[in-house]
TIDRENRO-549299 format. One record per residue (C-alpha): z, y, x. Coordinates in Angstrom, 1 decimal. Each point is the difference from the previous one (the first is absolute). Layout:
        w        v        u
        Z        Y        X
...
! end
This chain:
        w        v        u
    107.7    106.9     91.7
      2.5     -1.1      2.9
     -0.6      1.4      3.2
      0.3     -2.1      3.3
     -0.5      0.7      3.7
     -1.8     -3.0      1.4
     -0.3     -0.3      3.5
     -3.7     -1.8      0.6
      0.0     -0.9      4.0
     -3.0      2.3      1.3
     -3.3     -2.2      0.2
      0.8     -1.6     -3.4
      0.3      3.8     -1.3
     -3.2      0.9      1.5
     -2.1     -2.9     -1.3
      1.5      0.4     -3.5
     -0.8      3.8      0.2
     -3.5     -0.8      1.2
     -0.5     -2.7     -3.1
      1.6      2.6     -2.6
     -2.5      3.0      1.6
     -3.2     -2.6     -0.8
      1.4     -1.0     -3.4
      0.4      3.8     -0.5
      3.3     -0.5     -0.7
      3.6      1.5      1.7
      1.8     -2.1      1.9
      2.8      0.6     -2.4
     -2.5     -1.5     -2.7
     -1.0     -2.7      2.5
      3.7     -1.4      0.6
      0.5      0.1     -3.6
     -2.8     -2.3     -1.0
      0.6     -2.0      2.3
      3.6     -0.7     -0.7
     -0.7      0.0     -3.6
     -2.9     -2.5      0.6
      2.4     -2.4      1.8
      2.4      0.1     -2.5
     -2.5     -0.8     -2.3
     -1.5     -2.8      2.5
      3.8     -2.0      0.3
      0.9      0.4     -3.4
     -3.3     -1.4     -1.1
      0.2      0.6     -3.8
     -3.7      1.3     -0.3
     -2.6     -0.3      3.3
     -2.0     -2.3     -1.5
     -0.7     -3.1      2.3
     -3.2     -0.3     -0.1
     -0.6      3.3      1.6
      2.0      0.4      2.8
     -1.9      3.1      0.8
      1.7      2.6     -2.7
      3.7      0.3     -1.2
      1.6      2.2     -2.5
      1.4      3.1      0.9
      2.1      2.3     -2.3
     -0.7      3.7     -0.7
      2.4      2.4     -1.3
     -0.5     -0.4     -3.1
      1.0     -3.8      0.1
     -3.3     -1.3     -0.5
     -1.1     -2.8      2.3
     -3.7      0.4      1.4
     -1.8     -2.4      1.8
     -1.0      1.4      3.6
     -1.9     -1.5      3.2
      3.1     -1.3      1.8
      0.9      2.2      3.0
     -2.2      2.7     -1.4
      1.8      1.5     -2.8
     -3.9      0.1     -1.3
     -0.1     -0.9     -3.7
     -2.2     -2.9     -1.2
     -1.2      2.5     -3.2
     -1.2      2.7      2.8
     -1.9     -2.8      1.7
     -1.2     -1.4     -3.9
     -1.0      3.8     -1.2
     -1.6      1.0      3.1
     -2.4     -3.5      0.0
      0.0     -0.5     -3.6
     -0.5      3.6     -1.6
     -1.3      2.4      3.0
     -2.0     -3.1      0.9
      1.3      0.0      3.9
     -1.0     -2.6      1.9
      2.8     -2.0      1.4
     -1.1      0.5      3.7
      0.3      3.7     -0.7
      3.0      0.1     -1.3
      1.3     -2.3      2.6
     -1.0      2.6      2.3
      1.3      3.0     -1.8
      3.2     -1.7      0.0
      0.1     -1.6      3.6
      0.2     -3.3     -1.6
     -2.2     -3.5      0.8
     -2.5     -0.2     -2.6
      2.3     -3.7     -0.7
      2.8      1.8     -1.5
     -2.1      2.1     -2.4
     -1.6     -3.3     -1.0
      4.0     -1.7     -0.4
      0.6      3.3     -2.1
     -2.7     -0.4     -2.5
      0.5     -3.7      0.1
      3.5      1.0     -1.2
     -1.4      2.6     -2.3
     -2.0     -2.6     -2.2
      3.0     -2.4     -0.1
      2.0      2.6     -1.2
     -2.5      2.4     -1.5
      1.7      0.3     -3.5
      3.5      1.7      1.6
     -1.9      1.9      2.6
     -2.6      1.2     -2.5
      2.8      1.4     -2.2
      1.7      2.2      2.9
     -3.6      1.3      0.5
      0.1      1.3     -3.3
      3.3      1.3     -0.3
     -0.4      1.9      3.2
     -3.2      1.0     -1.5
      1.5      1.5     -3.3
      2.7      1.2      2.3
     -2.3      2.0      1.6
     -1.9      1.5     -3.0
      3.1      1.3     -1.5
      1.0      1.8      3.1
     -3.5      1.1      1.1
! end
């Protein structure tokens, strides 16, 4: 990875630090989802258009996830957390400081696109139980 000094002006800084600190996040991890989020955003090739609401980010392994735009919250932690653990969307809005309308625009997503997201629960899942 290439480092690069960026100079933020001092109130844009602070927000973004205060939005990283309630996504639990560093702000290095902030500025990097966000930039990799607007790359994603102009060059268009995946957001799907009928939900505006979530964009594609990619890991570091390559592997494009679907995430709540301008959360870096993945629509699978949102799908698990309601679907599995049985979570109620309002309490998971809460745990994430979210409006209860973007968990709803992330399961929406989740059952358009249940077959790909399904299959990155699993792996993760077998991930997991050979590591564990």
């Amino acid at each position: 990875m290439t480092r690069y000094a960026l100079n933020l002006p001092f109130n844009l800084k602070r927000e973004a630090e205060e939005l990283a600190s309630k996504q639990g996040v560093s702000l290095n991890q902030f500025i990097m989802w966000s930039v990799s989020e607007k790359v994603a955003a102009l060059r268009g090739q995946l957001d799907d258009p009928e939900f505006p609401g979530i964009t594609y980010r990619r890991g570091a392994s390559g592997w494009v996830t679907p995430v709540l735009r301008g959360t870096g919250i993945r629509v699978q932690t949102i799908a698990v957390a309601v679907e599995q653990l049985k979570v109620s969307p309002e309490e998971v809005a809460a745990q994430y400081q979210l409006e209860v309308s973007q968990i709803r625009d992330a399961l929406a997503f989740y059952s358009a696109h249940r077959p790909e997201i399904d299959a990155n629960i699993r792996y993760e899942s077998e991930q997991e139980q050979g590591h564990g």
